[in-house]
N, C-alpha and C positions, 0 to 999 in steps of 0.2 A: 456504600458497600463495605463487607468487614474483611479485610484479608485473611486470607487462610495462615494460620501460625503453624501448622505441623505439615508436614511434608510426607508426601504422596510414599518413599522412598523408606518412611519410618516405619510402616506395617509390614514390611517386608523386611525386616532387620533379623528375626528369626529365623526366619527360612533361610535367605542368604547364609548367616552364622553357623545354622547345622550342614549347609551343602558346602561351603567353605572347608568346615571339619572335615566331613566325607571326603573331599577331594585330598587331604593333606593324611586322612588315614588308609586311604585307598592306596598313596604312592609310596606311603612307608611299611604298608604290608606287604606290597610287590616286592618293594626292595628288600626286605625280612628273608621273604620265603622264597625269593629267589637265592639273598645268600645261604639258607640253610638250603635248600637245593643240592647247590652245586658241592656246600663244602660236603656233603653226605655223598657226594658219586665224582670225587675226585679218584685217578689212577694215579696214584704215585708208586713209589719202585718200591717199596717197603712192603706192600699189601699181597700176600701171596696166599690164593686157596692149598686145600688138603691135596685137591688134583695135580696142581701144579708141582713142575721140579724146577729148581732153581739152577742158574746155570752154573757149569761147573767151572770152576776156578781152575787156572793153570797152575802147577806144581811149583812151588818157590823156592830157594834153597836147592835149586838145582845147578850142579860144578859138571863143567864138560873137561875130561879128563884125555889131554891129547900127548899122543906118545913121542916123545920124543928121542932118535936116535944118535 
């Protein structure tokens, strides 16, 4: 009897290769769109609508002027 020289494992080397791929572009496109995501609906203190009023600063440059006798 002749032995088999190629391996069972060989015809599937393509398949394997593209679901490999798949799997490593699936986890780099989550992680993509998830950080553009978040960096697009961050609240930082900078970002103020047309509606909004910003709060009002206390007066600086302020002397209390006490009398004395």
């Amino acid at each position: 009897m002749k032995k088999r020289s190629v391996s069972p494992i060989g015809a599937l080397h393509p398949i394997l290769f593209f679901a490999g791929v798949y799997v490593v572009v699936l986890f780099f496109s989550i992680f993509i769109c998830s950080s553009l995501f978040y960096s697009c609906n961050t609240t930082s203190g900078g970002n103020y609508s047309s509606n909004e009023k910003k709060a009002t600063e206390p007066a600086t440059n302020t002397v209390a002027i006490a009398s004395v006798k």
